[in-house]
TILO-263279 format. One line per field, with one value per residue: x, y, z of N, C-alpha, C in turn; chain; residue in three letters. Coordinates in steps of 0.001 Angstrom, whole numbers, plus 500000, padded with zeros to 6 digits. Example, Ala and Ser with C-alpha at 12.3 -4.5 7.8 and 13.67 -1.06 7.14 Angstrom:
2
nX: (513190|512850)
nY: (494310|497750)
nZ: (507800|507080)
caX: (512300|513670)
caY: (495500|498940)
caZ: (507800|507140)
cX: (513200|512900)
cY: (496700|500030)
cZ: (507800|507870)
mol: (A|A)
type: (ALA|SER)
END
This chain:
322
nX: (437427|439403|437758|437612|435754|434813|433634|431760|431537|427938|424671|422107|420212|421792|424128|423196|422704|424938|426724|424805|425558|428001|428597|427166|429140|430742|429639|429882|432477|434300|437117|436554|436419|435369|436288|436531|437297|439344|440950|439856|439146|435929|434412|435367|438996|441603|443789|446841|448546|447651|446951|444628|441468|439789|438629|435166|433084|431460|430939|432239|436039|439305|442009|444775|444196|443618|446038|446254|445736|444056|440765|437586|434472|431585|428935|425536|423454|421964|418965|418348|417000|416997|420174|420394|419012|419571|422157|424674|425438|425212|427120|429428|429552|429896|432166|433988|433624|435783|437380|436207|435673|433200|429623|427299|424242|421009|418368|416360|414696|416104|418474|419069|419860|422221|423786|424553|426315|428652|429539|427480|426137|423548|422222|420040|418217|418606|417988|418687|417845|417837|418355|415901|413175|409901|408211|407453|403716|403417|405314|405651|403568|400648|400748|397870|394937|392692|393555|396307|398458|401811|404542|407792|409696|412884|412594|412754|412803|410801|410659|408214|405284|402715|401136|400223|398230|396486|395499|394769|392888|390997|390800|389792|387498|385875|386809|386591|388254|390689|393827|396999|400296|403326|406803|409755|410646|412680|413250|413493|411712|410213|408766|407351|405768|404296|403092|401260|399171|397984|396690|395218|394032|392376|393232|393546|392020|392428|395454|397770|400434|403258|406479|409838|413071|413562|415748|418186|418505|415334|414055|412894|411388|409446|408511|407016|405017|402527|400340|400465|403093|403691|405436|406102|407701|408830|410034|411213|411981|412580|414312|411971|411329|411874|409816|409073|410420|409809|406889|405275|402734|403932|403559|404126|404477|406503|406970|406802|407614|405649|405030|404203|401359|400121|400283|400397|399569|401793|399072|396585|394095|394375|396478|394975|392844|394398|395306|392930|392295|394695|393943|391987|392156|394578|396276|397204|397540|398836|402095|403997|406822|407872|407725|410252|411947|412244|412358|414720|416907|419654|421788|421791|422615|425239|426305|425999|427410|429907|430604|430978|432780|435201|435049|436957|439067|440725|441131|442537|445068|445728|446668|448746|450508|450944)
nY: (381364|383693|385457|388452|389352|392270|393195|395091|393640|393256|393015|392788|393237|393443|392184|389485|388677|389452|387242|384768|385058|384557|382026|380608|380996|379650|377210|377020|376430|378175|379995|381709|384588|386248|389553|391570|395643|395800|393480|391240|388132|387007|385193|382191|381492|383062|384958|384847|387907|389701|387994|387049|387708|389717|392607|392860|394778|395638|396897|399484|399764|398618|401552|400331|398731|400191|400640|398155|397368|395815|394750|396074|395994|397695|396686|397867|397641|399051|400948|404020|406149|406106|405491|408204|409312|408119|409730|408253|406993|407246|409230|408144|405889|407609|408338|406440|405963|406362|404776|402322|399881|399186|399313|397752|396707|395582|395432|396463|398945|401042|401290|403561|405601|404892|404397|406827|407359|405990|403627|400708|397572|395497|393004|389894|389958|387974|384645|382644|379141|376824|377580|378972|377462|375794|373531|371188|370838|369675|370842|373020|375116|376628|380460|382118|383200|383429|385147|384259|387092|388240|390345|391166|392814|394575|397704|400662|403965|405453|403363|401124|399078|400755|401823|399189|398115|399961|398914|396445|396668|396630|394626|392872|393729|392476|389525|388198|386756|387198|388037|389641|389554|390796|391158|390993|393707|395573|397816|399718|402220|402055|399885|400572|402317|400787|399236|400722|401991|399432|398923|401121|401850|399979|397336|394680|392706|391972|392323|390431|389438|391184|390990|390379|390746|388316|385596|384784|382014|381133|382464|380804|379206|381049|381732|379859|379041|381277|382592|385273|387073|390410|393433|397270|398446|401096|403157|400501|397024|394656|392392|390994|389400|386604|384988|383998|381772|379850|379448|381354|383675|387249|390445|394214|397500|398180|396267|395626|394038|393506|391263|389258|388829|390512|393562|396780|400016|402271|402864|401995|401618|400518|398934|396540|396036|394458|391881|390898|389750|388401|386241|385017|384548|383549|382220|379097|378370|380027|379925|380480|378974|378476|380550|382243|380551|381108|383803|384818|383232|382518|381238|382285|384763|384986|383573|385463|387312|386609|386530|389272|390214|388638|389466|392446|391133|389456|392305|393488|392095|391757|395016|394977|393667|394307)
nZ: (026804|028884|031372|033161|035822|037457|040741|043692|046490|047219|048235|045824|042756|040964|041634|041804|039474|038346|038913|038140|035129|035056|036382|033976|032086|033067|032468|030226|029226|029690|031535|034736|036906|039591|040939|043636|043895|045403|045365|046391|046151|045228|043441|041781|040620|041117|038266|036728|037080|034861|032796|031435|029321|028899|030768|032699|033750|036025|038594|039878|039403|039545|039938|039571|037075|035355|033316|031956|028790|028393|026789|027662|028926|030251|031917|032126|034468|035965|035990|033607|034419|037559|037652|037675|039514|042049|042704|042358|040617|037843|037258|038406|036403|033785|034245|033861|031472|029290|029836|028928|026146|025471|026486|027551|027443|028798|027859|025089|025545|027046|025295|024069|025866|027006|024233|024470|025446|025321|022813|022751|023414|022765|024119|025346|028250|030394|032506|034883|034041|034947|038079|038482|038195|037629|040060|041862|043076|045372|047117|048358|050956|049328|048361|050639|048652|046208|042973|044320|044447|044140|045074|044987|044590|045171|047727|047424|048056|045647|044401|045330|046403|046390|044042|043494|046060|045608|043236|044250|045431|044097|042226|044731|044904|042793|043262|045492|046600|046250|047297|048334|048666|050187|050210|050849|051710|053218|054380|057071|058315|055555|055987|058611|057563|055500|057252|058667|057178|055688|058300|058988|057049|056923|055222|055571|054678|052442|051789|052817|053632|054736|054759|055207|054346|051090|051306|048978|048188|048458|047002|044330|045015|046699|044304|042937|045128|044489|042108|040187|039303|040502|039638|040057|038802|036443|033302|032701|032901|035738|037670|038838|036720|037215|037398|035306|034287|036546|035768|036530|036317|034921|035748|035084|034389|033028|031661|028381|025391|022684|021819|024314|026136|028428|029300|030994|032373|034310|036797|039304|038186|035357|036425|038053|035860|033845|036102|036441|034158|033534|034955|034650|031688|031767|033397|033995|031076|029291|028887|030259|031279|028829|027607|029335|028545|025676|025630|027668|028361|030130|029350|026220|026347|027484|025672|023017|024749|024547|021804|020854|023172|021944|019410|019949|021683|019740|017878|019443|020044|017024|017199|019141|018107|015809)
caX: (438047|439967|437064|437321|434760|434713|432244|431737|430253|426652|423214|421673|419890|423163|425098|422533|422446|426449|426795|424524|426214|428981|428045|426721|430293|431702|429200|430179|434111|435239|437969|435852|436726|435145|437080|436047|438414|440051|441350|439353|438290|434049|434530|436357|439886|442669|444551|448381|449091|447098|446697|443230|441485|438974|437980|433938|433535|429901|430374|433575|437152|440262|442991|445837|444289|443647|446714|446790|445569|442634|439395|437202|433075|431201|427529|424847|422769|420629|417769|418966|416734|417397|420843|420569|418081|420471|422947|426180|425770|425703|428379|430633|429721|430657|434048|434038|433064|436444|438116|435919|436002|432140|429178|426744|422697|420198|416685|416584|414501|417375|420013|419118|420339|423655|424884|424730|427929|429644|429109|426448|425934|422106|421595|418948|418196|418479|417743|419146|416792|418364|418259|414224|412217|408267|408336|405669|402976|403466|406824|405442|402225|400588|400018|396422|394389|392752|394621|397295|399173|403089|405048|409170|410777|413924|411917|413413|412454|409685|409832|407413|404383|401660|399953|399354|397808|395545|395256|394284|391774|389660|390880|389384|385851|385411|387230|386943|389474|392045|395248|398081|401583|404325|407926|411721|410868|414144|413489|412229|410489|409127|407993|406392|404747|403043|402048|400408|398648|397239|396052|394935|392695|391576|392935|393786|391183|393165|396761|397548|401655|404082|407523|411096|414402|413987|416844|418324|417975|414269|413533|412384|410241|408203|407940|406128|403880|401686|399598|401311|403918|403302|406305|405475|408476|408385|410005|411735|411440|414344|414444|410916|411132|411968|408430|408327|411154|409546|405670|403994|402131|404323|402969|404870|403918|407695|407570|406245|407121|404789|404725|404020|399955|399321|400622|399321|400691|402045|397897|395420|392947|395500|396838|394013|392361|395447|395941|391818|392580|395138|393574|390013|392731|395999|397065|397388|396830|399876|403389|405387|408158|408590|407948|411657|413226|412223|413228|415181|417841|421138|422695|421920|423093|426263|426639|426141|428550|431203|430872|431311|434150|435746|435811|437807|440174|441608|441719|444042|445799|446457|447361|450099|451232|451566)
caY: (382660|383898|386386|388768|389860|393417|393501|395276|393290|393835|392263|393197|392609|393605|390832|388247|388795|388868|385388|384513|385237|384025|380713|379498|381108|378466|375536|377498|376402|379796|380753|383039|384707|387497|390335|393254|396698|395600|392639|390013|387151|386463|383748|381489|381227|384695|384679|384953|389036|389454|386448|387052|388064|390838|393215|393142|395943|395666|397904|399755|399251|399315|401850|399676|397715|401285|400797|396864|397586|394957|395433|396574|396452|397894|395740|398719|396672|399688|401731|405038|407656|405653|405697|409492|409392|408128|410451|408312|405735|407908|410014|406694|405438|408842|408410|404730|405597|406920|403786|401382|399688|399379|399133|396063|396528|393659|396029|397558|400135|401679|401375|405032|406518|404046|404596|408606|408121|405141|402386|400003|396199|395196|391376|389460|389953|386217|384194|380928|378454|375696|377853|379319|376795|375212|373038|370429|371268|369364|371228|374005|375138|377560|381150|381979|383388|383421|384609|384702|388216|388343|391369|391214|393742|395603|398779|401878|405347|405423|401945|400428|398893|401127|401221|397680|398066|400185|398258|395106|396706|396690|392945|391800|394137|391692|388342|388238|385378|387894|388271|390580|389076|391702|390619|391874|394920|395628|398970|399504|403270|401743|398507|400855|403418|400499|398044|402315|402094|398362|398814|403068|401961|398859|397094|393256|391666|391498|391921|389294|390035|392141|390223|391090|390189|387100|384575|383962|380325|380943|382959|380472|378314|381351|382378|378882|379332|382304|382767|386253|388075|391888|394752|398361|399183|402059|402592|399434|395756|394240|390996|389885|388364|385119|384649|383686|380984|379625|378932|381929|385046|388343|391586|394888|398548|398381|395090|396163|393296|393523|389737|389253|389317|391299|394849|397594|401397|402318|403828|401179|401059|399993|397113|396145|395272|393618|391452|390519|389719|387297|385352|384906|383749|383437|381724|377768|378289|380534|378828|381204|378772|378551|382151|382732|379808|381557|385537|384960|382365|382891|381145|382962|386287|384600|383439|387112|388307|386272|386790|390659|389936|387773|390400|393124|390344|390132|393744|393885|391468|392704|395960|394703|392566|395695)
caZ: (027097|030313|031674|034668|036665|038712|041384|044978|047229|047873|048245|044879|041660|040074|041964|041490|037855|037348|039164|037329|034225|035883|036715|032878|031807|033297|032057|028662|029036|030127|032857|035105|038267|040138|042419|044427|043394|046288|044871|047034|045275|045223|042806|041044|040617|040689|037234|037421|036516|033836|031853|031190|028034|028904|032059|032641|034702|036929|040013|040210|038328|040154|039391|039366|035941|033937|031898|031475|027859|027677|026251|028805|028900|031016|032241|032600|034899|036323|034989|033375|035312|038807|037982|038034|040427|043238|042572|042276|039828|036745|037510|038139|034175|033302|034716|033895|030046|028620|030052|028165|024905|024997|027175|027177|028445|028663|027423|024178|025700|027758|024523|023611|026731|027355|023415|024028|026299|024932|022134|023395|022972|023996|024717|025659|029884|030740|033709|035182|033694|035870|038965|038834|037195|038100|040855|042074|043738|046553|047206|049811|050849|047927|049004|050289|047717|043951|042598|045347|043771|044978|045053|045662|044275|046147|047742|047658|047205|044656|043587|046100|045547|046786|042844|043414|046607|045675|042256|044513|045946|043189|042435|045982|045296|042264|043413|047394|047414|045970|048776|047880|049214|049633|050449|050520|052402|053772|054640|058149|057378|054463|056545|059308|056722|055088|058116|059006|055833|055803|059391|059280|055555|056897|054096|055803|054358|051273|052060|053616|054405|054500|055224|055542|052711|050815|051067|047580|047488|048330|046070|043604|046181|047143|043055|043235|045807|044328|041178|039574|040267|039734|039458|040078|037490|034857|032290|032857|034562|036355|038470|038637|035415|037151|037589|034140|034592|037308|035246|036963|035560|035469|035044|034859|033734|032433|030329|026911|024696|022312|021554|025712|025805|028971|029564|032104|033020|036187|037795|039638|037316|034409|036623|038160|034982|033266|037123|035953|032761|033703|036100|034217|030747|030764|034690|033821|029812|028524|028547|031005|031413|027392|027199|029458|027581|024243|025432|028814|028983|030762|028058|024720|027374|027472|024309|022499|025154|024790|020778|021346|023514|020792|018681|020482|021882|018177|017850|020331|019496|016130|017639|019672|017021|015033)
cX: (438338|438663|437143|436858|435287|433356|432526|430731|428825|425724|422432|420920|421177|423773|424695|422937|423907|426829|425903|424774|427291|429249|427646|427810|430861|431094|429581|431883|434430|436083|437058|437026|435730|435787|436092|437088|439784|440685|441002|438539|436587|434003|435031|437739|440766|443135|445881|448543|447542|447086|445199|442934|440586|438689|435999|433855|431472|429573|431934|434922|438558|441578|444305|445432|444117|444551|447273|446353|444518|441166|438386|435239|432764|429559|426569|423541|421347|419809|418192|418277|416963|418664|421361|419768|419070|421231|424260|426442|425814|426832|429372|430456|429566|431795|434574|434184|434477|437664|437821|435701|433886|431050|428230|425363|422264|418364|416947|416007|415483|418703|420068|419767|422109|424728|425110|425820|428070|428765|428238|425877|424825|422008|420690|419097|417994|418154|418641|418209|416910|418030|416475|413782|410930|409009|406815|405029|402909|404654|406393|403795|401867|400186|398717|395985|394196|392077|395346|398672|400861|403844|406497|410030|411605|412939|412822|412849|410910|409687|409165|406423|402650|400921|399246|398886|396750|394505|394177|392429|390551|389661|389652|387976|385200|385770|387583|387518|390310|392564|396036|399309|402684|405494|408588|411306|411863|414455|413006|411260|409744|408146|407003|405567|403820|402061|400946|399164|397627|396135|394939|393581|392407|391742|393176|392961|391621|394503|397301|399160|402454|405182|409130|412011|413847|415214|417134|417813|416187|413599|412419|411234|409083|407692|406249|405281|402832|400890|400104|401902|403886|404746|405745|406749|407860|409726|410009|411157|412813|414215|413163|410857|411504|411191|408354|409071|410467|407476|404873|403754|403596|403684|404093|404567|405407|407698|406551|406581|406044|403653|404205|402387|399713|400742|399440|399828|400351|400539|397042|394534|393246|395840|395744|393169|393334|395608|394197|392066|393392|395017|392659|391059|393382|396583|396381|397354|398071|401121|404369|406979|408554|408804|409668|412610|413550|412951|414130|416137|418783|422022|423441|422490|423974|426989|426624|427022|429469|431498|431283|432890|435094|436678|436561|439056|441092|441732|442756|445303|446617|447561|448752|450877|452212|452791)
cY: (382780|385266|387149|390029|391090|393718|393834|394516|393408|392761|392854|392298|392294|392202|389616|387739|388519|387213|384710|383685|384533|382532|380359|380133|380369|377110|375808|377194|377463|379672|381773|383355|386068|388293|391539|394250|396506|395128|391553|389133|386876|385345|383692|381045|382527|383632|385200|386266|389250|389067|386106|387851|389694|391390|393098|393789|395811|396763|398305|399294|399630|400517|401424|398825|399000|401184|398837|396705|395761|395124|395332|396819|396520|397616|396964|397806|397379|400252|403275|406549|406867|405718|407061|409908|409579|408608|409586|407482|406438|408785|409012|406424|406480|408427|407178|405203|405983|405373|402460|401290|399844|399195|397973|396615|395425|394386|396970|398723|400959|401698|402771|405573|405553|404473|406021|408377|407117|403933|401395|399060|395961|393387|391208|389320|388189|385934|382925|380198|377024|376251|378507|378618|376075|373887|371848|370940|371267|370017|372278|374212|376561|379063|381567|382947|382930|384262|385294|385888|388162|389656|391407|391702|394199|396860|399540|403234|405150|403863|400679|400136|399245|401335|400039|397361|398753|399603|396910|394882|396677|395504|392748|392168|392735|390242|388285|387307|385952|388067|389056|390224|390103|391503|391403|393226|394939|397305|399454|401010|402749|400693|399597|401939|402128|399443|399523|401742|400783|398191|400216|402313|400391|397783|395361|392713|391091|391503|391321|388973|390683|391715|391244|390428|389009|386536|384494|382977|380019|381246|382031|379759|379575|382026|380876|378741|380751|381878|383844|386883|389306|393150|395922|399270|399883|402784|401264|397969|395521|392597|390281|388899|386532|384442|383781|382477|379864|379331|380045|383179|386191|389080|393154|395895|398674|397090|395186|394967|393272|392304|388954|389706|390073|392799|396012|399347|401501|403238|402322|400675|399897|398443|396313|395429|394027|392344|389848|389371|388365|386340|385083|383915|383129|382365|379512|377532|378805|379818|379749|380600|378849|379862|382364|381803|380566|383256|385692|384243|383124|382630|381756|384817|385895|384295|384756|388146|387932|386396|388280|390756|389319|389093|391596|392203|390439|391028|394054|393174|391419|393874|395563|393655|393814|396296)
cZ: (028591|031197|033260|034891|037422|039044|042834|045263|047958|047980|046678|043886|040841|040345|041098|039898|037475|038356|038233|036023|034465|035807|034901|031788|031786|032258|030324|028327|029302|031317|033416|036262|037985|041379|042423|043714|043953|046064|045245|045805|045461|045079|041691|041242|040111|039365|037806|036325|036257|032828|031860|029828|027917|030524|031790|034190|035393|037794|040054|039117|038915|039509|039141|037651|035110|032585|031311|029935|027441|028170|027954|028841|030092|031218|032524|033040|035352|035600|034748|034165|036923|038627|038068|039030|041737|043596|042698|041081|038232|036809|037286|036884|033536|033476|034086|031925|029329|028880|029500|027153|024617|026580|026713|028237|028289|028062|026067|024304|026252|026936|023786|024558|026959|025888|023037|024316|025475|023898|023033|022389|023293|023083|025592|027619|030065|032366|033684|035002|034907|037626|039542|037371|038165|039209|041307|043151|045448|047391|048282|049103|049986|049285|049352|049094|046018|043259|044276|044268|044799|044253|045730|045082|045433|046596|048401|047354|046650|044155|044932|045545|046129|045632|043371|044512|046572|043924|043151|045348|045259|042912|043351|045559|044026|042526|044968|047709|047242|047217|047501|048928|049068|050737|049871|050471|053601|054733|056051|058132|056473|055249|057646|058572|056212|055794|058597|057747|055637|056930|059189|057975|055536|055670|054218|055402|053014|051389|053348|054586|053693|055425|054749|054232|052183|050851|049571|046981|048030|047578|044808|043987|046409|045770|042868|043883|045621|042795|039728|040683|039745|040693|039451|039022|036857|035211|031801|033472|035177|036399|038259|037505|035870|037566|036668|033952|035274|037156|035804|035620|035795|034561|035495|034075|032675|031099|029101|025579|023981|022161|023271|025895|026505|029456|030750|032056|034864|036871|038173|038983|035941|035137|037374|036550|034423|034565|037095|035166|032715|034600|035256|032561|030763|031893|033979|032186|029089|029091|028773|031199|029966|027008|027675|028515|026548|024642|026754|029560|028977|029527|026758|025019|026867|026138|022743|023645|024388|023215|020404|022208|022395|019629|018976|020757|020263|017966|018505|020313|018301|016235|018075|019350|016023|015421)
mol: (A|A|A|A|A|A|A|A|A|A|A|A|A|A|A|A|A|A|A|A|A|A|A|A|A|A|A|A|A|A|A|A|A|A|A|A|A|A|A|A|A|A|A|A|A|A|A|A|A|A|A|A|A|A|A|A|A|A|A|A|A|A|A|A|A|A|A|A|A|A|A|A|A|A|A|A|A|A|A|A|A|A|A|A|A|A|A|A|A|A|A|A|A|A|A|A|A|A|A|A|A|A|A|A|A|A|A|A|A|A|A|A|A|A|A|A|A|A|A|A|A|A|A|A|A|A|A|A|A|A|A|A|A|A|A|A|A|A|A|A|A|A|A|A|A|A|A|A|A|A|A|A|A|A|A|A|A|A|A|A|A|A|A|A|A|A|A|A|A|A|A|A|A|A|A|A|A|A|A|A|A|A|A|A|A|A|A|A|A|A|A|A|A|A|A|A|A|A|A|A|A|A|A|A|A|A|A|A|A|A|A|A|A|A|A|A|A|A|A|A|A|A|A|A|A|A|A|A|A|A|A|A|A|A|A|A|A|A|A|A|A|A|A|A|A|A|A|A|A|A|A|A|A|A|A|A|A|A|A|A|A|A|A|A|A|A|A|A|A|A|A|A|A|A|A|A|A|A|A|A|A|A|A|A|A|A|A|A|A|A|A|A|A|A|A|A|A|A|A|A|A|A|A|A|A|A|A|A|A|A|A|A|A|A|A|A|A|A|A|A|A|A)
type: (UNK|UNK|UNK|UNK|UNK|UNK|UNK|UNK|UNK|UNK|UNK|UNK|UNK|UNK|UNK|UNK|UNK|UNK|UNK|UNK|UNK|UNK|UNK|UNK|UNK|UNK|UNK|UNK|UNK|UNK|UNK|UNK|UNK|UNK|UNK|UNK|UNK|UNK|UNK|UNK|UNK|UNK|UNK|UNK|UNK|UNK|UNK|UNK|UNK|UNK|UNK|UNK|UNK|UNK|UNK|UNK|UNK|UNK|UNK|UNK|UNK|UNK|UNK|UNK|UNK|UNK|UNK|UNK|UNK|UNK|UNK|UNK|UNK|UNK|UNK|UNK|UNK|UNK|UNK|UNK|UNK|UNK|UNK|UNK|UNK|UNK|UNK|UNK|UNK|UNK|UNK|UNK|UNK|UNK|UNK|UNK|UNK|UNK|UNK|UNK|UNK|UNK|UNK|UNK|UNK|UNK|UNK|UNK|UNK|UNK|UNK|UNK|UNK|UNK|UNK|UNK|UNK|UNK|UNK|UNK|UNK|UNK|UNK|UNK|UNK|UNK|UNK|UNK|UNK|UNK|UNK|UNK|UNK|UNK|UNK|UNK|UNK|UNK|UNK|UNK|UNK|UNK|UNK|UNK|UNK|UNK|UNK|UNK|UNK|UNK|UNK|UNK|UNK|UNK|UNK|UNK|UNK|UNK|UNK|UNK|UNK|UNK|UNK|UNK|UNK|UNK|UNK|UNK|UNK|UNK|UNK|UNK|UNK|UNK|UNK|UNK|UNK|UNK|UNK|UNK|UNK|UNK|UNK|UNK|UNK|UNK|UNK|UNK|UNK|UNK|UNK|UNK|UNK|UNK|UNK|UNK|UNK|UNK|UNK|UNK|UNK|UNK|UNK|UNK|UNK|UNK|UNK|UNK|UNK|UNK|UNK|UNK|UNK|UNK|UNK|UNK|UNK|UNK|UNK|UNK|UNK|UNK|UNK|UNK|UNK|UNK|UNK|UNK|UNK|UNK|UNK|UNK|UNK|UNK|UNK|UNK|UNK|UNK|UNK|UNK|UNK|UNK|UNK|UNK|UNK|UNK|UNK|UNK|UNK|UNK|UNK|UNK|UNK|UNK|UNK|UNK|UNK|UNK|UNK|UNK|UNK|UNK|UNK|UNK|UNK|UNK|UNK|UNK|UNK|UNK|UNK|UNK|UNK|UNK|UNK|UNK|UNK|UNK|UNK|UNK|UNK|UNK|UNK|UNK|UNK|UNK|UNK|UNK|UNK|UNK|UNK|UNK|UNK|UNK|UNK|UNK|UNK|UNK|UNK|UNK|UNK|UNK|UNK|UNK|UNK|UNK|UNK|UNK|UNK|UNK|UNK|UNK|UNK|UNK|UNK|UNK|UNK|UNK|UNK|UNK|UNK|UNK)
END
C-alpha cells in the first residue's frame, strides 16, 4: 500500500512510536512517507499529487488535503484525560473527528473514551523488537544497585515520579543496595524542585541520579544497564514498555494485563511491595523479552493496521466507481 504519514515535528513519545510504525511499514513492502502540515518531508519519499492510498493523520492534518476524498485515520497516541488535561489536544480530535473515516488506539483500556467521538480500531501497542532488544552484559557498565530501579518517563505536570521516590524508600529500608535512577528530566523547575527534595529529605543514599533527556539511540543501552524499569502512569502506560523488549522488569500502576504477573496502584506502599516482589521472583526467571514478542511487536501493530486500511481503500474505490 501507498501510506502517508502526517506528523509535526517534535521530540516525543508520539513521534518515536509513528517512526516506528513507520519504519516496519516499509520492511512490510509498503510505500511510506512522512510530512509535517507544512508539507516538509520527515521521511521517506513525497508521492506525486495524490497517488497514495490512505491519509494517517498523527499530529495535525493539513487543509489543503480535506477534500482529496481518501480514507483518513486518525492514530490516538495520547492518554484521554491528559489529552484534556493539556488543554489543546482534545479539542484538535474534536475538530479532526468529522474529517475521519475512523480512529485507531493501541490500549483497549482507552477504546471507551476514543469510540464516543468516532469509530475506533484498537491494536496491539507494539515496539521495535529489532530496535530495543537484551544486550550482553559486557556492553556498558550495569547501573549501581540491587535492584538498580530506572525511571524515564517524559516529566510533565503530574506525571513525575515522586510515588516512586517515596516508594523506594521503603525498598532501600529493606534492601540497602536498592538505588533509584531517574532520567529524561527535561524540565529545569522540575529538575531543581527534585535535586531540593533529594538533598532537603536527605534521600542520596538511595537515589543515586537525576540526569537530563535521553538520546534516542540510547535509550535501549541504558534500558540494559538497570534491573526494572518503573512508570508512575495511571490509568494508562505509554513508552516504558520497552523495558520489556529489552529483557528487563517493568512495572506500572497503569499496566493491568491481567496475564502480566506483577501489578501495583499509583501510592508507595502499592509499588513498593510489587518493586519487592519482583526482585526476590520474577528479575532473571520471567521471560520479559518473550513477554513483548508475545503482546508488543511492531509488526502484528502494522499488520492489523494495514488490514483496516485495506478495507476502506475498496470502499472507496467502489464508491468512485459508482
Amino acid at each position: 500500500m501507498r501510506l502517508q504519514h502526517w506528523m509535526k515535528r517534535e521530540t516525543s513519545g508520539l513521534a518515536f512510536t509513528t517512526l516506528e510504525i513507520v519504519a516496519e511499514e516499509e520492511r512490510q513492502g509498503h510505500h511510506v512517507c512522512v510530512r509535517e502540515p507544512s508539507g516538509n518531508v520527515l521521511y521517506g519519499s513525497p508521492f506525486s499529487g495524490d497517488e497514495y492510498d490512505v491519509d494517517l493523520i498523527h499530529s495535525q492534518f493539513p487543509i489543503s488535503q480535506y477534500a482529496n476524498g481518501k480514507p483518513r485515520f486518525l492514530f490516538c497516541h495520547g492518554e484521554p484525560l491528559s489529552s484534556v488535561g493539556n488543554g489543546v489536544s482534545m479539542k484538535a480530535i474534536l475538530d479532526l473527528a468529522p474529517l475521519c473515516d475512523a480512529f485507531i488506539c493501541m490500549r483497549k483500556e482507552e477504546h471507551a473514551y476514543w469510540s464516543m467521538i468516532k469509530r475506533t480500531y484498537c491494536v496491539p501497542k507494539g515496539l521495535d523488537l529489532n530496535l530495543f532488544k537484551p544486550l550482553p552484559a559486557t556492553s556498558a557498565e550495569k547501573l549501581s544497585g540491587a535492584p538498580a530501579v530506572l525511571y524515564m518517563e517524559h516529566w510533565r505536570g503530574q506525571r513525575n515520579p515522586l510515588p516512586l521516590i517515596v516508594a523506594m524508600r521503603k525498598v532501600w529500608q529493606e534492601y540497602p543496595e536498592a538505588r533509584l535512577h531517574l532520567y529524561n528530566c527535561t524540565d529545569q523547575k522540575m529538575y531543581t524542585t527534585f535535586s531540593a527534595l533529594v538533598k532537603d529529605c536527605k534521600l542520596w543514599p538511595f537515589v543515586r541520579s537525576l540526569q537530563g533527556p535521553v538520546k534516542p539511540l540510547e535509550v535501549n543501552a541504558l534500558l540494559n544497564r538497570c534491573d526494572i524499569v518503573v512508570s508512575c502512569l495511571h490509568p494508562l502506560y505509554a513508552r516504558s514498555i520497552e523495558s520489556l523488549a529489552a529483557g528487563k522488569a517493568f512495572l506500572c500502576p497503569g499496566y493491568t494485563d491481567p496475564e502480566y504477573p506483577w501489578h501495583c496502584e499509583l501510592e508507595p506502599e502499592s509499588m513498593a511491595k510489587a518493586i519487592i516482589d519482583i526482585w526476590e521472583s520474577g528479575c532473571g526467571k520471567f521471560d520479559f523479552r518473550g513477554w513483548a514478542e508475545k503482546k508488543h511487536d511492531i509488526a502484528e501493530t502494522v499488520r492489523q493496521c494495514t488490514a483496516i486500511y485495506q478495507r476502506y481503500v475498496g470502499q472507496t474505490s467502489l464508491a468512485v466507481t459508482a
